[in-house]
C-alpha angles and dihedrals in degrees: 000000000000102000092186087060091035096056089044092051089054089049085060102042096035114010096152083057105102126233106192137015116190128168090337094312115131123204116187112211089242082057095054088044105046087038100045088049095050088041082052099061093034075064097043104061096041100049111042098178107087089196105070116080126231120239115226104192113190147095108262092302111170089242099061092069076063096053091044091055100031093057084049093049085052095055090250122117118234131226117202120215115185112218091232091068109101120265095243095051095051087042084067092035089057089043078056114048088025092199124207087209136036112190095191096189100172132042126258110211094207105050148002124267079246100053095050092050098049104128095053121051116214134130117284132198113202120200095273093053092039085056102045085053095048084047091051084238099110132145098180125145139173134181098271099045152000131235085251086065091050091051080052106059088026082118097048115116108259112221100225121219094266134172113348095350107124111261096185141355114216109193112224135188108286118203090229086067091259121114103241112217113236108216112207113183134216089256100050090041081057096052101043084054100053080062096027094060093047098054119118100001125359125295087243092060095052098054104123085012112133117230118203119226123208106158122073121262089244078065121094091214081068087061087070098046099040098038101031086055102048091048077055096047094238139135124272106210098189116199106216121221090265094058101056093045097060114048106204082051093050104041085046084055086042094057088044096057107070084204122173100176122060126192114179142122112277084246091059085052091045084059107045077052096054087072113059090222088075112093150080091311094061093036107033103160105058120117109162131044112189109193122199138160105038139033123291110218121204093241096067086036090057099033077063105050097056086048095046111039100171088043124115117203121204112188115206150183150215148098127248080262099067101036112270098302147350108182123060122177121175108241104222125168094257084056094044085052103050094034120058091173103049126225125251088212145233120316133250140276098256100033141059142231117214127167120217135193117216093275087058096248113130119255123225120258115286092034125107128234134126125318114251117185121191130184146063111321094060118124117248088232152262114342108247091350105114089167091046096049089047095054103050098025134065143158122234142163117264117169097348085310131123097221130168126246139192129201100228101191087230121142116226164126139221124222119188081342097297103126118237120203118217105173132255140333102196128036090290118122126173108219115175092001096297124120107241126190106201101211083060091065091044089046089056102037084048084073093070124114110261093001105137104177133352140183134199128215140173128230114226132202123169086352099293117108107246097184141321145250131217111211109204149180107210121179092204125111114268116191085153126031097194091044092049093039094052088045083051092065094041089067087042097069089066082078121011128056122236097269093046082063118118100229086215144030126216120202114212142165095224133354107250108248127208122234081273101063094252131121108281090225086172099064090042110120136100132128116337134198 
């Protein structure tokens, strides 16, 4: 599925019918298509290499559905940054990437695109300027060429992202501490929407549905509500970080909505069910929850089903690597009572599913091993990171094929070809739906001022991590452990985002060490504050 010609078909046969409403904010498919195509050769003539990706830098504004679309149109790949990651972290991201470009779409209440983006020095287009492009009432100008110039070439044919071109970068926990940017082509995001719009009921039946979207769009969950929506013609109905922090707020958005499909982390859902409200009689349209990113217990599964009687639930599964997704499976009651851990599902048409022990050989069915996924919708690898990409992806034969793979890390088992998870292998955890490398957060909080040595880990419950707990030796003076330990995250928050945030903190002498000489994570334990 080309998602450029299919948003511009619906711009044509239902142009009234609206793509996204965010914060009040209404944008008509004939909007996202005429301003993300003046936006595009606006583009176009100001940033002539094609290779290097376009920062959006903003928090589910309407118009940044615009700027995804517009760098696209302009044959450049975009890499979304939410407002709410820390200074410091989109300040690497930006090293990084090294945009010619930053399309900042959206405010941040704490600092100045400038001021963000300090450390790098391209143009940048606030909303005011992106606006005044998209109107035709622009005064813009940068240093290689005036709005005068782009007038002059507005009739020049744009060179979409095709193939395997990059579409868009999303930036995920490295274990060095710096984020690693995922690279998912035009051709792997296709592909993942011919299954993904199918998922649950037919295309054809979700054209006008409204899809509810929870993640940020810097998330790579958000990929299967915003862009399986628009390939349905439906509405996108986003809920901003305000809304779900506060509940009356959120089920009130909830109730507006009219969503039926709904596209969120198991935990997001943990949370709409902690409060009785919160069932088929607030949201009675829905028909369809589609649940990604973490693992889905029975409890919530079944917690859902006896609130929302006419509602359907798909589990699936898949790191950013491999788009979003790859495996679906429909969560019914029969399922819910033979299975207490419940499957991630069979994989689909186009990808494969093998299981490998440590030497690489594959393991017969009902053993664990690490999770290889193989197909078309697998990212083409880290963005400027040969060693990295060397190291997770590879290429094989499969059927007379040549085909890409990538090493998950993923502990699992198939079992009549229905795939089990089993956790992780390495130092990775999902919490809250977002992928977190451990040593990430270590690396950070090392930075602090009189911390020695710290540790990082996570807290289980029904096999799904609920938060986590940095164990540290700090040589600072504690007269108060609550008192030191609330000042230490709020250093934290230089570096790390609020996810990213250890919920405890564990003071300890020395960190206890294994015969090896590593961190002995499993006898870590003792009072916590």
């Amino acid at each position: 599925m080309d998602i450029l010609k299919t948003i511009e078909s619906y711009a044509w046969s239902a142009p009234d019918q609206a793509a996204i409403i965010s914060d009040g904010d209404v944008l008509t498919y004939r909007n996202l298509d005429t301003y993300s195509t003046a936006l595009a050769h606006w583009i176009a003539s100001n940033c002539e290499n094609h290779k290097v990706p376009i920062i959006v830098y903003g928090h589910k504004e309407a118009l940044m559905l615009v700027c995804f679309l517009a760098c696209v149109k302009a044959g450049h790949a975009y890499c979304p940054i939410d407002i709410s990651v820390p200074a410091q972290r989109v300040q690497k991201i930006a090293e990084t990437v090294n945009p010619p470009l930053i399309l900042c779409p959206g405010t941040n209440p704490g600092s100045t695109p400038e001021e963000i983006f300090q450390t790098v020095s391209p143009v940048i287009l606030n909303q005011d300027k992106i606006q005044s492009i998209i109107t035709g009432k622009s005064d813009v100008n940068t240093a290689s060429s005036s709005m005068e110039a782009f007038y002059d070439h507005k009739d020049k044919e744009l060179f979409p992202v095709t193939g395997n071109d990059t579409f868009y970068i999303i930036f995920t926990s490295g274990s060095t501490g710096t984020p690693k940017g995922v690279q998912i082509s035009a051709e792997c995001l296709s592909n993942f929407l011919d299954w993904s719009a199918g998922l649950g009921y037919p295309s054809q039946e979700k054209t006008g549905a409204v899809f509810l979207n929870q993640a940020p769009f810097s998330f790579d969950l958000s990929v299967m509500d915003l862009y399986t929506c628009l390939a349905c013609g439906g509405t996108l109905w986003t809920l901003n970080k305000e809304t779900q922090s506060d509940y009356k707020w959120l089920l009130d958005s909830l109730r507006k909505s009219h969503a039926q499909i709904w596209v969120s982390t198991p935990s997001f859902a943990d949370m709409c069910l902690a409060d009785p409200y919160f069932c088929g009689e607030l949201m009675p349209d829905l028909r369809l929850f589609l649940f990604c990113g973490e693992t889905l217990t029975n409890h919530t599964a079944r917690q859902l089903l006896e609130r929302f009687p006419k509602g359907k639930i798909i589990n699936t599964y898949g790191p950013t690597e491999s788009t979003v997704a790859l495996t679906e499976v429909t969560i019914t009651k029969e399922l819910l009572d033979n299975e207490p851990v419940l499957p991630v599902g069979r994989v689909k048409l186009g990808s494969l599913i093998e299981i490998w022990d440590e030497q690489g050989h594959p393991v017969p069915e009902g053993t664990n091993g690490e999770i290889v996924l193989l197909g078309n919708t697998i990212s083409t690898g880290y963005y400027q990171l040969p060693e990295q990409t060397q190291k997770s992806f590879f290429q094989c034969e499969r059927d007379g094929q040549t085909i890409r793979g990538y090493l998950t890390g993923d502990c699992g088992y198939l079992k009549g070809g229905m795939l089990y998870y089993q956790g992780r292998i390495d130092l990775q955890i999902k919490l809250h739906g977002y992928r977190i490398e451990l040593e990430d957060i270590e690396q950070n909080i090392q930075k602090l001022a009189d911390v020695k040595n710290v540790v990082v880990t996570p807290n289980i419950q029904e096999g799904k991590v609920k938060s986590l707990t940095a164990h540290l030796v700090y040589e600072g003076l504690i007269e108060n452990r609550l008192k030191t330990a609330k000042k230490l995250k709020e250093e934290m928050k230089q570096f790390l985002p609020d996810y990213m945030i250890p919920k405890k903190i564990h003071f300890l002498e020395q960190i206890p060490m294994t015969v090896n000489g590593k961190a002995d994570r499993k006898r870590l334990g003792g009072e916590t504050t």
